[in-house]
gemmi code that builds the backbone of each chain (N, CA, C; Angstrom):
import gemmi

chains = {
    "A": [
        ("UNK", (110.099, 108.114, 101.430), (108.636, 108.136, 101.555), (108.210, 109.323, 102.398)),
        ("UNK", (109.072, 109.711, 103.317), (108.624, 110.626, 104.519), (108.673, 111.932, 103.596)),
        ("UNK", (109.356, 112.143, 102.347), (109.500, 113.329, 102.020), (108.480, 113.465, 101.099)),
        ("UNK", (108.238, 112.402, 100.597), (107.123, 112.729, 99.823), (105.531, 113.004, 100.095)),
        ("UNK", (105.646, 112.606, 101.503), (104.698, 113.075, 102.191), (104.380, 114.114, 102.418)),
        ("UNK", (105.817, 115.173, 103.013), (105.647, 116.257, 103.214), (105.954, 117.543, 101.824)),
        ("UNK", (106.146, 116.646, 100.767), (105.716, 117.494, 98.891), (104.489, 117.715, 99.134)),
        ("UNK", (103.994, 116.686, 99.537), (102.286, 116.330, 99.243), (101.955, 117.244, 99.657)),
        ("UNK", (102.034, 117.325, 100.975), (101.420, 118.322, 102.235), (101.938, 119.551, 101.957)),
        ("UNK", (103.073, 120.543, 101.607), (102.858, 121.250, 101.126), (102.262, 122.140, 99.785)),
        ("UNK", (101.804, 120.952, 99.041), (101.476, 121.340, 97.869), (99.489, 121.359, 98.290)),
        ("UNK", (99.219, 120.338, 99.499), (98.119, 120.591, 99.556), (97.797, 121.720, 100.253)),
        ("UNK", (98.378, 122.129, 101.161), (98.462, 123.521, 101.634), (98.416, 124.797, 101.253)),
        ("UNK", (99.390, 124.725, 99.708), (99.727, 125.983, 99.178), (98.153, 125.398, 98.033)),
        ("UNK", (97.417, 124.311, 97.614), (96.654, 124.254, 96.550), (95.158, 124.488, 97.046)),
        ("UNK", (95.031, 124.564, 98.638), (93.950, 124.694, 98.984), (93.474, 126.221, 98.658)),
        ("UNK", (93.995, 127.132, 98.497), (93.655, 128.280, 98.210), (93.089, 128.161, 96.454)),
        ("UNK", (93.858, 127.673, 96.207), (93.617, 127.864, 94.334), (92.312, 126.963, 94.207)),
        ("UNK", (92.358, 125.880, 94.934), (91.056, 125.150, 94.830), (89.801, 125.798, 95.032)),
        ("UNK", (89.840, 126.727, 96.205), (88.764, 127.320, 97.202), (88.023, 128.190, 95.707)),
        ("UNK", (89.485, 128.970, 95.083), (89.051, 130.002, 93.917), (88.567, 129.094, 92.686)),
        ("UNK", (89.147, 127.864, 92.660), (88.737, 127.851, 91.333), (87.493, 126.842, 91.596)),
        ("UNK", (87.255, 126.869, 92.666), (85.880, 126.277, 93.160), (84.677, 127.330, 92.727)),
        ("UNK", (84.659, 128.451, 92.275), (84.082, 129.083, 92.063), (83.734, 129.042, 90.602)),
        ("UNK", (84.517, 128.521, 89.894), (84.749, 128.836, 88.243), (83.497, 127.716, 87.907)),
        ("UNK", (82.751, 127.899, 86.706), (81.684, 127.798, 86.216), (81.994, 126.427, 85.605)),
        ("UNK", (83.477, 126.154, 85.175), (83.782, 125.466, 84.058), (84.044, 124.021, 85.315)),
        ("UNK", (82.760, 122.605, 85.448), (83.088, 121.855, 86.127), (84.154, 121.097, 85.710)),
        ("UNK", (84.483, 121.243, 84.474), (85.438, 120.218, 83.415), (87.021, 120.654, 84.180)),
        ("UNK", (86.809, 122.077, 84.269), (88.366, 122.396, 84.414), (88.473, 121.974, 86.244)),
        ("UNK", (87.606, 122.069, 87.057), (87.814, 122.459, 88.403), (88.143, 120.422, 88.648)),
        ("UNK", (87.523, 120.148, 88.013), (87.264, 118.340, 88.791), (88.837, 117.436, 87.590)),
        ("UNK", (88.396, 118.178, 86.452), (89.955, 117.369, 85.881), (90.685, 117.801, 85.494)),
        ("UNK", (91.432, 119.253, 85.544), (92.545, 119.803, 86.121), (93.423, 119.821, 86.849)),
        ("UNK", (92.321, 120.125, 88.077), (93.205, 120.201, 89.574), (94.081, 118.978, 90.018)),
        ("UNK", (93.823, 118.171, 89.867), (94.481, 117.002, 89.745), (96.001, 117.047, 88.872)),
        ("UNK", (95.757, 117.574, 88.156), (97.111, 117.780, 87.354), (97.905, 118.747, 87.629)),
        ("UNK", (97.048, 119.879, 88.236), (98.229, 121.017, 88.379), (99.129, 120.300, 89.070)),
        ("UNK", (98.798, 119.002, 90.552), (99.505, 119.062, 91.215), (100.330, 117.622, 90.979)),
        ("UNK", (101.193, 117.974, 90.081), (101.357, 116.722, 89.346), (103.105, 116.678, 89.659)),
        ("UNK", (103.201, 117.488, 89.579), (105.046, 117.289, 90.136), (105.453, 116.654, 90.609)),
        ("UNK", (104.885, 115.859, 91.864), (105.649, 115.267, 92.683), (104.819, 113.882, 92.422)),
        ("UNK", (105.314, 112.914, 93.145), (104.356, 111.624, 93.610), (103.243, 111.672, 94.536)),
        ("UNK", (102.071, 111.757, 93.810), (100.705, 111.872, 94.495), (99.857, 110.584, 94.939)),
        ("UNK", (100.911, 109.626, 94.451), (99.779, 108.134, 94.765), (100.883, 107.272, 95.730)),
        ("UNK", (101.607, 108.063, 96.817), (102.783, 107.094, 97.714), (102.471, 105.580, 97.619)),
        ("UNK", (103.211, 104.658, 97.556), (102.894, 103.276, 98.393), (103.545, 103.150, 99.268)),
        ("UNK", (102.996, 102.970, 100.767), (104.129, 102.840, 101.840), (104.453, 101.530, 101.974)),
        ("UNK", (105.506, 101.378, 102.606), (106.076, 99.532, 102.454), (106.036, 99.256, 103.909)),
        ("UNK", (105.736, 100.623, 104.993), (105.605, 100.382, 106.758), (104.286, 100.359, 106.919)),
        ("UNK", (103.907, 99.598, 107.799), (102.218, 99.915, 108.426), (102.452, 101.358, 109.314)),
        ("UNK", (103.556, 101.598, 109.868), (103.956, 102.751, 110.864), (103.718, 103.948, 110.689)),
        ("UNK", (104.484, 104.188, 108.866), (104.706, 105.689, 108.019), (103.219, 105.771, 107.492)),
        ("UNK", (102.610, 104.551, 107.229), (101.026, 104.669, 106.699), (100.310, 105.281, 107.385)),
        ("UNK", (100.279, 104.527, 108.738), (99.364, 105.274, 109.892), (99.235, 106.464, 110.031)),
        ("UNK", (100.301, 107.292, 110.220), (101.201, 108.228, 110.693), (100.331, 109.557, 109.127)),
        ("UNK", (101.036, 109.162, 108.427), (100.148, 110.255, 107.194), (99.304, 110.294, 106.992)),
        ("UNK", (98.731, 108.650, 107.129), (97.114, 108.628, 107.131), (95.791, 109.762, 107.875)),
        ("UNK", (96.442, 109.565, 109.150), (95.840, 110.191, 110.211), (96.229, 111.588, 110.326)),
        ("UNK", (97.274, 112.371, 109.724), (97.565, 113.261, 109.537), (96.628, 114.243, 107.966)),
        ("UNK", (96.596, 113.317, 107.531), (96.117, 113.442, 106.049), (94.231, 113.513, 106.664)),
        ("UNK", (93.835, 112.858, 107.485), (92.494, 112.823, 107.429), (91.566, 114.384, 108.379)),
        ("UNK", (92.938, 114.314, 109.588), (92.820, 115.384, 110.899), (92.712, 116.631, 109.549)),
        ("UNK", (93.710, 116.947, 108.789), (93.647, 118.002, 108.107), (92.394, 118.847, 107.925)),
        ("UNK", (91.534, 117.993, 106.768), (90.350, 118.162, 106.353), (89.246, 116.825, 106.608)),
        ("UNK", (89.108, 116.833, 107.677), (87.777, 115.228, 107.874), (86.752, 115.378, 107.051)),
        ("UNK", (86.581, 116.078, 106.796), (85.331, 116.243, 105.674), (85.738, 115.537, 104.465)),
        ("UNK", (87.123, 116.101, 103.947), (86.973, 115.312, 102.386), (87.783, 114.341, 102.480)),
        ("UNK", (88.437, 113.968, 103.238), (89.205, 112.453, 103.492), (88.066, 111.648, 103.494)),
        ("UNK", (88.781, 110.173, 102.724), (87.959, 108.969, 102.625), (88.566, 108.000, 102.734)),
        ("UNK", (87.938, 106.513, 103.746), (89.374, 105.642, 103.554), (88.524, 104.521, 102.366)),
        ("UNK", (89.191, 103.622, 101.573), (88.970, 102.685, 101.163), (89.443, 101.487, 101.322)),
        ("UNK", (88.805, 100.309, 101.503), (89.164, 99.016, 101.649), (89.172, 98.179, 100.342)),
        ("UNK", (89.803, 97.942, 99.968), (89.506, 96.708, 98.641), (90.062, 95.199, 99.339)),
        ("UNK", (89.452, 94.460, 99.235), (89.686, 92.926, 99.375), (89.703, 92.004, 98.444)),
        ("UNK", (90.587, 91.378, 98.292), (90.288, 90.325, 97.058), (90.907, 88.646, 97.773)),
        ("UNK", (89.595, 88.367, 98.329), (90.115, 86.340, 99.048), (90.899, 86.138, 98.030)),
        ("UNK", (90.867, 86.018, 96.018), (91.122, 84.971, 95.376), (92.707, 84.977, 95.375)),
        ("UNK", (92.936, 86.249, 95.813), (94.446, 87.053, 95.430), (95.150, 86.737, 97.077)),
        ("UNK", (94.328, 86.638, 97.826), (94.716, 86.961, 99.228), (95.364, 88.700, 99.471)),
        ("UNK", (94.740, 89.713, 98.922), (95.508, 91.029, 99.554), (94.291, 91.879, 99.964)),
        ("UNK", (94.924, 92.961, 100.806), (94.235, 93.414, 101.346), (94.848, 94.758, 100.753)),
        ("UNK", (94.543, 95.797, 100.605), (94.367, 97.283, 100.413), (94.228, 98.688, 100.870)),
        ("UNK", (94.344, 99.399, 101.339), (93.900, 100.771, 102.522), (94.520, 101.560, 101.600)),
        ("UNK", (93.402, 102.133, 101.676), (93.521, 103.966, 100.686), (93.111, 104.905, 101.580)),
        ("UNK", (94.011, 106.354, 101.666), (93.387, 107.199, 102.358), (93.433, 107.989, 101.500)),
        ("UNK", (92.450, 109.252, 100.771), (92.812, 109.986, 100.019), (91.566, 111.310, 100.501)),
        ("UNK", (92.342, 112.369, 100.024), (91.068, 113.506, 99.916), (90.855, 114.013, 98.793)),
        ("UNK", (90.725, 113.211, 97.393), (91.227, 113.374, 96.477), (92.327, 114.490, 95.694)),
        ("UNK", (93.073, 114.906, 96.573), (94.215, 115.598, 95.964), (95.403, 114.412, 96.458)),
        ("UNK", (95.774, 114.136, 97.198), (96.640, 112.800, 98.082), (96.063, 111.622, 98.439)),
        ("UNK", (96.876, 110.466, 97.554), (96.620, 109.671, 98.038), (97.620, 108.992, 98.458)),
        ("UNK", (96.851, 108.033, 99.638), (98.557, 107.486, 100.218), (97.333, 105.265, 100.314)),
        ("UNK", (98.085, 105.025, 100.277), (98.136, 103.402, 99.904), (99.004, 102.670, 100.472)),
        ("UNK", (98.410, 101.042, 101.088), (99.211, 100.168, 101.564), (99.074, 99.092, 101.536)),
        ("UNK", (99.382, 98.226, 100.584), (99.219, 97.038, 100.504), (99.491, 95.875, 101.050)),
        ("UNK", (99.108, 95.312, 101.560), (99.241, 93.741, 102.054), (99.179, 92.852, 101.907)),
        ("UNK", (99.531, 91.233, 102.025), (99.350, 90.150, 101.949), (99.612, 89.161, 102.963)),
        ("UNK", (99.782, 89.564, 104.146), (100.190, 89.261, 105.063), (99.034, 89.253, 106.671)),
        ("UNK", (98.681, 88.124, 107.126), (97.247, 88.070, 107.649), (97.487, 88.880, 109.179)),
        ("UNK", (98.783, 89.051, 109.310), (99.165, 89.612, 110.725), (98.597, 91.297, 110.476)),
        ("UNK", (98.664, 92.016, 109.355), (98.536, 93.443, 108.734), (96.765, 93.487, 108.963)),
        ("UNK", (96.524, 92.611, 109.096), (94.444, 92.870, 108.854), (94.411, 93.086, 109.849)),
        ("UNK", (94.748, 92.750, 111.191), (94.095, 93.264, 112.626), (94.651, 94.950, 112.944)),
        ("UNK", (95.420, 94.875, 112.107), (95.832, 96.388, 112.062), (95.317, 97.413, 111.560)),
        ("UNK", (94.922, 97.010, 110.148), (94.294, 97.422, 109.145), (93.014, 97.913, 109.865)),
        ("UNK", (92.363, 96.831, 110.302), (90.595, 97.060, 110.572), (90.720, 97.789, 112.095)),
        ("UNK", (91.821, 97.739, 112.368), (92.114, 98.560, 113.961), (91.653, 100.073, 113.478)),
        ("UNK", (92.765, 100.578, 112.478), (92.755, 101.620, 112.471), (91.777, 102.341, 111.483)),
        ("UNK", (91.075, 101.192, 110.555), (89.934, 101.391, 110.295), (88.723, 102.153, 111.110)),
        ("UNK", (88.842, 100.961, 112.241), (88.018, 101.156, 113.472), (87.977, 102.976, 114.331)),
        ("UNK", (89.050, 103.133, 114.493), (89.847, 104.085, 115.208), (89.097, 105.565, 114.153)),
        ("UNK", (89.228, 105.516, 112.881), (88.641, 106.440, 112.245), (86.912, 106.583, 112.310)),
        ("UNK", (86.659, 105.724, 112.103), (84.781, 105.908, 112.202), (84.455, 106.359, 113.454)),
        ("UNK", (85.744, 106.185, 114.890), (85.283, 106.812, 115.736), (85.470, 107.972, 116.085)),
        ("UNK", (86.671, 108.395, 115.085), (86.924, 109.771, 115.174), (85.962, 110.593, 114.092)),
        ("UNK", (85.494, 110.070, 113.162), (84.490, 110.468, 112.336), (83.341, 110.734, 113.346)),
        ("UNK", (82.806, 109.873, 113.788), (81.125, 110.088, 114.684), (81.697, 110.713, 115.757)),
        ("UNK", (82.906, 111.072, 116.266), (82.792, 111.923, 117.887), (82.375, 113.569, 117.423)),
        ("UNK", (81.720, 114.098, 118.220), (81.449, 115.174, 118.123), (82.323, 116.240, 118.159)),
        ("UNK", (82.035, 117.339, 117.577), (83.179, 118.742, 117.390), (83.732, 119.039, 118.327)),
        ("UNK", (83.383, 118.814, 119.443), (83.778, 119.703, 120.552), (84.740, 118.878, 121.639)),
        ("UNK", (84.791, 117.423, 120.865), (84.995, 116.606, 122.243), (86.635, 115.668, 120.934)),
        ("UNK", (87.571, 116.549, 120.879), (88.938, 115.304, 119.856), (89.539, 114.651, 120.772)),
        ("UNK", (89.318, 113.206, 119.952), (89.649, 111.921, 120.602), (91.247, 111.833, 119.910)),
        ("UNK", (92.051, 111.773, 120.909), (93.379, 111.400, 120.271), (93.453, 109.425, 119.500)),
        ("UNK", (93.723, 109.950, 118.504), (94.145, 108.392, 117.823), (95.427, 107.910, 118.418)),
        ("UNK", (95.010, 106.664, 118.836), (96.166, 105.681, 119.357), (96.829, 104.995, 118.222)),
        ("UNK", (98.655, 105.215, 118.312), (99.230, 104.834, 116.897), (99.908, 103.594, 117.901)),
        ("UNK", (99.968, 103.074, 117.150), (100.629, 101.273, 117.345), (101.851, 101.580, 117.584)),
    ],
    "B": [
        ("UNK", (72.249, 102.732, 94.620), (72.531, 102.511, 95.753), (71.828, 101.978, 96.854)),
        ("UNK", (71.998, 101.180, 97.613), (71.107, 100.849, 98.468), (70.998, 101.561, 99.867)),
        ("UNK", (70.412, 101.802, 100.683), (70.556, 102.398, 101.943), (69.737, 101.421, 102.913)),
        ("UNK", (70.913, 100.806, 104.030), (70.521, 100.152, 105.143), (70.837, 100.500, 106.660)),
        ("UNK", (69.819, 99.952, 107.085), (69.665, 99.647, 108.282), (71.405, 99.171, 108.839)),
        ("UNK", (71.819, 99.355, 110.749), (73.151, 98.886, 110.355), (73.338, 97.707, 110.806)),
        ("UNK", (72.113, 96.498, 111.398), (71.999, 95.201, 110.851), (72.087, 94.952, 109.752)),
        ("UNK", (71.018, 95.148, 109.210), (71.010, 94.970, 107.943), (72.236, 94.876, 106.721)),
        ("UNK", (72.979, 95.614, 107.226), (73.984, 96.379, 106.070), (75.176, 95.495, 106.583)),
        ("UNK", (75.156, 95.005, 107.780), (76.116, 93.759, 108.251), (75.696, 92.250, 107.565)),
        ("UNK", (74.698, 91.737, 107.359), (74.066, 90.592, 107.057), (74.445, 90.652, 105.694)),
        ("UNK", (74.498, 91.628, 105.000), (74.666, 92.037, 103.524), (75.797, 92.044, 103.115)),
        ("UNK", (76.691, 92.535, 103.973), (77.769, 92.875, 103.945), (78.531, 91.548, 104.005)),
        ("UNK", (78.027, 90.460, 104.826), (78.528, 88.766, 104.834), (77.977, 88.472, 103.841)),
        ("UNK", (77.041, 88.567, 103.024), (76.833, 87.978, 101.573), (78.224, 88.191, 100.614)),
        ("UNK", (77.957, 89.909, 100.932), (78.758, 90.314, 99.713), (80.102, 89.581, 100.077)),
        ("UNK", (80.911, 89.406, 100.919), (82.304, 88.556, 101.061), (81.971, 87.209, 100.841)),
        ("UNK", (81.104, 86.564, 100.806), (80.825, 85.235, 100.247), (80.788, 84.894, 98.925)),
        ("UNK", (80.192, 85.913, 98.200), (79.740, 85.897, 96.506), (81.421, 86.216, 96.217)),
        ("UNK", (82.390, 87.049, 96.540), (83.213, 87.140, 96.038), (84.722, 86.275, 96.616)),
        ("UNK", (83.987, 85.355, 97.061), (85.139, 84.610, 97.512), (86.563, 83.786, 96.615)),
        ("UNK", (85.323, 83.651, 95.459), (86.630, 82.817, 94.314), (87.276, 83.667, 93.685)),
        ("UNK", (86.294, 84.898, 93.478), (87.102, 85.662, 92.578), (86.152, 87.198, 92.731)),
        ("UNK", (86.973, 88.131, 92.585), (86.420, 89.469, 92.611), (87.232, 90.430, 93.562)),
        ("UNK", (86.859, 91.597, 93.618), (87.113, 92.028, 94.725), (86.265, 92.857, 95.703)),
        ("UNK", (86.485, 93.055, 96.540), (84.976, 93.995, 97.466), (85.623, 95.233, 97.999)),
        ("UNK", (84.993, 96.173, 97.858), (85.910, 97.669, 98.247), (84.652, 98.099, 99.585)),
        ("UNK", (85.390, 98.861, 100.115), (84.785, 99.206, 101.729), (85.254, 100.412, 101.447)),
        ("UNK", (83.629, 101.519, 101.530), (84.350, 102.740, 101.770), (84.232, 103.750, 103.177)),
        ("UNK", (84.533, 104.500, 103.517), (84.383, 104.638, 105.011), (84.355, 106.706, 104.725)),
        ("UNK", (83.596, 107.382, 104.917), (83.399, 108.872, 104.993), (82.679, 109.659, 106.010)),
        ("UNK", (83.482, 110.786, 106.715), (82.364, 111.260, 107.119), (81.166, 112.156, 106.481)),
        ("UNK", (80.281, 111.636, 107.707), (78.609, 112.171, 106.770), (78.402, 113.511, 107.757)),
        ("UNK", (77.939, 114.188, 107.180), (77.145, 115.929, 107.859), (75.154, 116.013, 107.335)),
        ("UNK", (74.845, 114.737, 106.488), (73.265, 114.668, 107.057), (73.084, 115.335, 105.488)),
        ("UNK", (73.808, 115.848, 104.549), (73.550, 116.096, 103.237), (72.775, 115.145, 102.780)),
        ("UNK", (71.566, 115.378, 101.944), (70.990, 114.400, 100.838), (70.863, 114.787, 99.595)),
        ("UNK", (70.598, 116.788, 99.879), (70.534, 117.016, 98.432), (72.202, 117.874, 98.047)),
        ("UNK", (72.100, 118.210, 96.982), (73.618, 118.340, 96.365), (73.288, 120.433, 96.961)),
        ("UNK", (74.367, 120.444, 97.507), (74.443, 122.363, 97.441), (74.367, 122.758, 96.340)),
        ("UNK", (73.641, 123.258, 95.821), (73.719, 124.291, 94.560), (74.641, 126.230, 94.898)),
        ("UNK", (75.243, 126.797, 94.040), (75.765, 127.797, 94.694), (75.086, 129.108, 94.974)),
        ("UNK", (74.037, 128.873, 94.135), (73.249, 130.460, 94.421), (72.211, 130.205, 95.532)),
        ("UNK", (71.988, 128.842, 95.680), (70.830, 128.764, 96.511), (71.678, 129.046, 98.094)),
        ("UNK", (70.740, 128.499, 99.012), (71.500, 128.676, 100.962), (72.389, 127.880, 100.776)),
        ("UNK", (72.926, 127.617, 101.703), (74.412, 126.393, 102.147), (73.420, 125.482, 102.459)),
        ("UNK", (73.110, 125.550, 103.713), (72.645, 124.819, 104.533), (71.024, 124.304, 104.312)),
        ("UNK", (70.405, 123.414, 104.071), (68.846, 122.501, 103.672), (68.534, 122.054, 104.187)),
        ("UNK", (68.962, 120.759, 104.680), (68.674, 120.096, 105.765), (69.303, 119.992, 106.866)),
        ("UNK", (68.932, 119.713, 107.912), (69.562, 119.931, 109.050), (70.893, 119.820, 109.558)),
        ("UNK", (72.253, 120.063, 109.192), (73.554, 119.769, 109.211), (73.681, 119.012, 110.444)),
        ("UNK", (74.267, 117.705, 110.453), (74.797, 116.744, 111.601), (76.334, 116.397, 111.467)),
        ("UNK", (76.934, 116.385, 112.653), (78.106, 116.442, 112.910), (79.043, 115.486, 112.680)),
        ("UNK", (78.064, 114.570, 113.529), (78.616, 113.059, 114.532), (77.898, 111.628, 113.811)),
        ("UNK", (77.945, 111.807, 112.111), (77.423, 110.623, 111.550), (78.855, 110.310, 110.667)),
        ("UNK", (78.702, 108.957, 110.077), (79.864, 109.008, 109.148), (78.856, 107.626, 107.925)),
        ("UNK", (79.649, 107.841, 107.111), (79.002, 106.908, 106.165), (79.682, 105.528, 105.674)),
        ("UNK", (79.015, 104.446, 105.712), (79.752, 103.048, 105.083), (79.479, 102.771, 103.841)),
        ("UNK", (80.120, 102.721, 102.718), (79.647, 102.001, 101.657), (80.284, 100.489, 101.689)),
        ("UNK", (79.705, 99.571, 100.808), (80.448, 98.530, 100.518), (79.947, 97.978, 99.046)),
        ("UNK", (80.731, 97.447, 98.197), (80.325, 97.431, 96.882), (81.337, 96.559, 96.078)),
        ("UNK", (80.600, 95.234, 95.194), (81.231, 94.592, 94.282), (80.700, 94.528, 93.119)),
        ("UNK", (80.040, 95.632, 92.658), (79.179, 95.895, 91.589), (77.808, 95.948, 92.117)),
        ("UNK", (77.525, 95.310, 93.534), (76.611, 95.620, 94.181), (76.941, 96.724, 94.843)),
        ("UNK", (76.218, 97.964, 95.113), (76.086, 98.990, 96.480), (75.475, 98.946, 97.504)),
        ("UNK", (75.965, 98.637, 98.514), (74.700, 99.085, 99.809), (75.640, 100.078, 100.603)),
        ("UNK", (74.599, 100.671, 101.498), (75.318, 101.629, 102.117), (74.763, 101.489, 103.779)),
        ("UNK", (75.551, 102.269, 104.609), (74.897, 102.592, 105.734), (75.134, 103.858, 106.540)),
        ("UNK", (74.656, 104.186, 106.997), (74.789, 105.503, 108.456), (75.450, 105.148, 109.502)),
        ("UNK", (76.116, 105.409, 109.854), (76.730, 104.515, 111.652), (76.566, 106.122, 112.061)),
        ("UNK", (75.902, 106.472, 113.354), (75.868, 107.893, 114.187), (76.848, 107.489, 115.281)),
        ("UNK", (76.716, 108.344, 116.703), (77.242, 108.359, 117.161), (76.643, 107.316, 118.222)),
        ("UNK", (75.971, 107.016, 118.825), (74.682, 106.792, 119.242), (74.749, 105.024, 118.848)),
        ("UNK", (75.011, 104.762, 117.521), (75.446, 102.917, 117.462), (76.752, 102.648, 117.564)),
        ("UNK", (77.590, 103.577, 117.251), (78.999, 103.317, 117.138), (79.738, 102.545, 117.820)),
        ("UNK", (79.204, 101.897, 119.009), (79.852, 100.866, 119.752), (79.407, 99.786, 119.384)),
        ("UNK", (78.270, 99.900, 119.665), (77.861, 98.185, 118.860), (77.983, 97.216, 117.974)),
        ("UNK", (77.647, 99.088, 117.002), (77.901, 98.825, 115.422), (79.476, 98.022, 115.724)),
        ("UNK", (80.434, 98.983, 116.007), (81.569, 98.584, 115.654), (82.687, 97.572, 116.200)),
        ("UNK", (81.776, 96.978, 116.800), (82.279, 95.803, 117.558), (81.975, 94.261, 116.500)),
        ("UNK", (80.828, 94.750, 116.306), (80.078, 93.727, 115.462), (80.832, 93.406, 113.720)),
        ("UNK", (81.010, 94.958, 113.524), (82.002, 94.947, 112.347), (83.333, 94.813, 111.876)),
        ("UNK", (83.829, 94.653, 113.518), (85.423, 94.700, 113.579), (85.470, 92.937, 113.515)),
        ("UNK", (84.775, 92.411, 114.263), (84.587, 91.053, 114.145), (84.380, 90.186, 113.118)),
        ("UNK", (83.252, 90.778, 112.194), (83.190, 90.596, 110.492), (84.243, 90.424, 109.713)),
        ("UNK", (84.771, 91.766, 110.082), (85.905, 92.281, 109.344), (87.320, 90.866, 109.311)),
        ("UNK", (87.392, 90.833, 110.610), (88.636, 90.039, 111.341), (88.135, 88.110, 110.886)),
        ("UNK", (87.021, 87.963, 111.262), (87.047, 86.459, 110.637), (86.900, 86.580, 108.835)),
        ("UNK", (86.540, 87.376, 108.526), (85.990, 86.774, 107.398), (87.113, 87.296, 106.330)),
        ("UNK", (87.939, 88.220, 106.702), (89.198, 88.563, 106.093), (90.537, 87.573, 106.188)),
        ("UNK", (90.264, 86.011, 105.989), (91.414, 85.346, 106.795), (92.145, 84.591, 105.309)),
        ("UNK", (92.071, 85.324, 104.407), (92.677, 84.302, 103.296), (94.279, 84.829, 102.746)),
        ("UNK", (94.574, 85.914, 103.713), (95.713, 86.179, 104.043), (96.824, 85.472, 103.985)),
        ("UNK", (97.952, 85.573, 104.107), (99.008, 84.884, 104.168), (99.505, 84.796, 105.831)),
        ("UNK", (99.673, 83.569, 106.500), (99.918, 83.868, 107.610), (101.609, 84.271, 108.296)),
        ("UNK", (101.855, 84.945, 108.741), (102.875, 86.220, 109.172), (104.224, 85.022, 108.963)),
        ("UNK", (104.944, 85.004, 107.923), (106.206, 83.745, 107.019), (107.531, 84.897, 108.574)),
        ("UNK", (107.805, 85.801, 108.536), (108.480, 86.065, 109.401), (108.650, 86.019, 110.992)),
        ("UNK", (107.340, 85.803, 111.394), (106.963, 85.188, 112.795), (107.256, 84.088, 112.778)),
        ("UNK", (106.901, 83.409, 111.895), (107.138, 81.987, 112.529), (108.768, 81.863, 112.467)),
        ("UNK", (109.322, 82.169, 111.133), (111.086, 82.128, 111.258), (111.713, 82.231, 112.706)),
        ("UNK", (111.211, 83.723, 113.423), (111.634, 84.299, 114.666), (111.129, 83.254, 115.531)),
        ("UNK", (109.996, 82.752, 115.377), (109.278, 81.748, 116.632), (110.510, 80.475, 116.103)),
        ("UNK", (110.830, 80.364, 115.007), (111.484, 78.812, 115.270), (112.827, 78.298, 115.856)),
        ("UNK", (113.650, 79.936, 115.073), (114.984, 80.373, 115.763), (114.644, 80.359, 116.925)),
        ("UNK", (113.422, 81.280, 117.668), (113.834, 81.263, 119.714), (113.655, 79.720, 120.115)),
        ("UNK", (113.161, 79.180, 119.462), (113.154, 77.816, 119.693), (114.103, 76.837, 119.669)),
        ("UNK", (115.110, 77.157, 118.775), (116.572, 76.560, 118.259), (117.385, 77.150, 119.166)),
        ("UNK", (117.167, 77.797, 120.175), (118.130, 78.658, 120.969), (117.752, 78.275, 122.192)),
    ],
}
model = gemmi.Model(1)
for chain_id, residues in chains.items():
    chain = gemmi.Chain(chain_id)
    for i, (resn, *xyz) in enumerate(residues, 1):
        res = gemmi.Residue()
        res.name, res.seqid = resn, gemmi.SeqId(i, " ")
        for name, pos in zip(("N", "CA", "C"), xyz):
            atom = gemmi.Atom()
            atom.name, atom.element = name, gemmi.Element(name[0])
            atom.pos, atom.b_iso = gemmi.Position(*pos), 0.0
            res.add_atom(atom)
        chain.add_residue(res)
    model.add_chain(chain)
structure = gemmi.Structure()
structure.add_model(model)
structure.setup_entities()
């Protein structure tokens, strides 16, 4: 899992340039459902099986670019699971749960982001990892 | 989409986990916001309305949308209030089958 993290991360690294350019190109068809594919080599949708390795890329994945990172929650009572997506739509990383001990974690580090989202530019709050 | 208040968008937000209690699912989305409303166009300026730093945005949605603003400015309140939401009303979980194993063994010992 750890390596595929760091495919990811270099491919988002080396793709942020091609993005920036082909952010320019006229053709919205190619820039929004393309890019997605160029970077298709490796495993782009991880599932982590640790709350630890999740955290850990998560927060790495968001510090990168805060602007286009997004987290998502899906809940489903009928199923009992819980869900966490972090993606900037080039990486996504995912962690599933079913386990009620994982939600105080979950909404922890939920928590932990909206406050690193609203702190101001000038003032980085280190995220506390479990 | 709806846009609320961040009472409001809490009170709503306990509906929406109620309506989908038997069945459905409810997605929570969490972004930061910079105060955009209208879309950048590329020939026009960057910048329109006043760029803000220190906002972030909530959606929540089960075919319903509402949304909210959290700044910097509610962020404690707000998020005390929502962590609490979050934590009771998320309890249909499975409760932790390996804790208790470990709790029964230190007990057998």
């Amino acid at each position: 899992a750890v390596r595929a993290v760091q495919w990811n991360e270099a491919l988002v690294r080396r793709g942020a340039t091609i993005v920036e350019r082909l952010g320019l190109c006229r053709s919205r068809w190619l820039r929004e459902l393309c890019l997605p594919f160029l970077f298709c080599r490796g495993p782009t949708m991880p599932q982590y099986q640790t709350w630890e390795e999740f955290s850990r890329a998560a927060e790495k994945l968001y510090l990168a670019d805060p602007m286009k990172a997004r987290v998502v929650l899906k809940y489903r009572h009928s199923d009992g699971s819980l869900c966490i997506k972090v993606t900037d739509d080039l990486v996504c990383l995912v962690y599933r749960t079913d386990q009620a001990q994982d939600v105080k974690k979950i909404e922890k580090f939920h928590s932990q982001l909206m406050r690193l989202m609203v702190a101001k530019e000038s003032r980085s709050v280190a995220m506390e990892t479990d | 989409i709806i846009l609320l208040q961040n009472i409001c968008f809490l009170t709503e937000l306990t509906r929406l986990f109620q309506k989908c209690w038997l069945s459905g699912s409810l997605f929570i989305t969490l972004k930061k916001y910079d105060g955009r409303n209208k879309p950048i166009l590329r020939k026009s300026s960057v910048e329109g309305s006043e760029p803000s730093d220190n906002e972030c945005l909530l959606r929540a949605t089960d075919g319903i949308k509402i949304s909210t603003v959290v700044s910097s400015k509610e962020v404690t309140k707000f998020q005390m209030a929502y962590s609490n939401l979050l934590r009771t009303t998320m309890d249909g979980l499975e409760k932790g089958d390996k804790r208790n194993k470990s709790k029964k063994s230190k007990a057998a010992w």
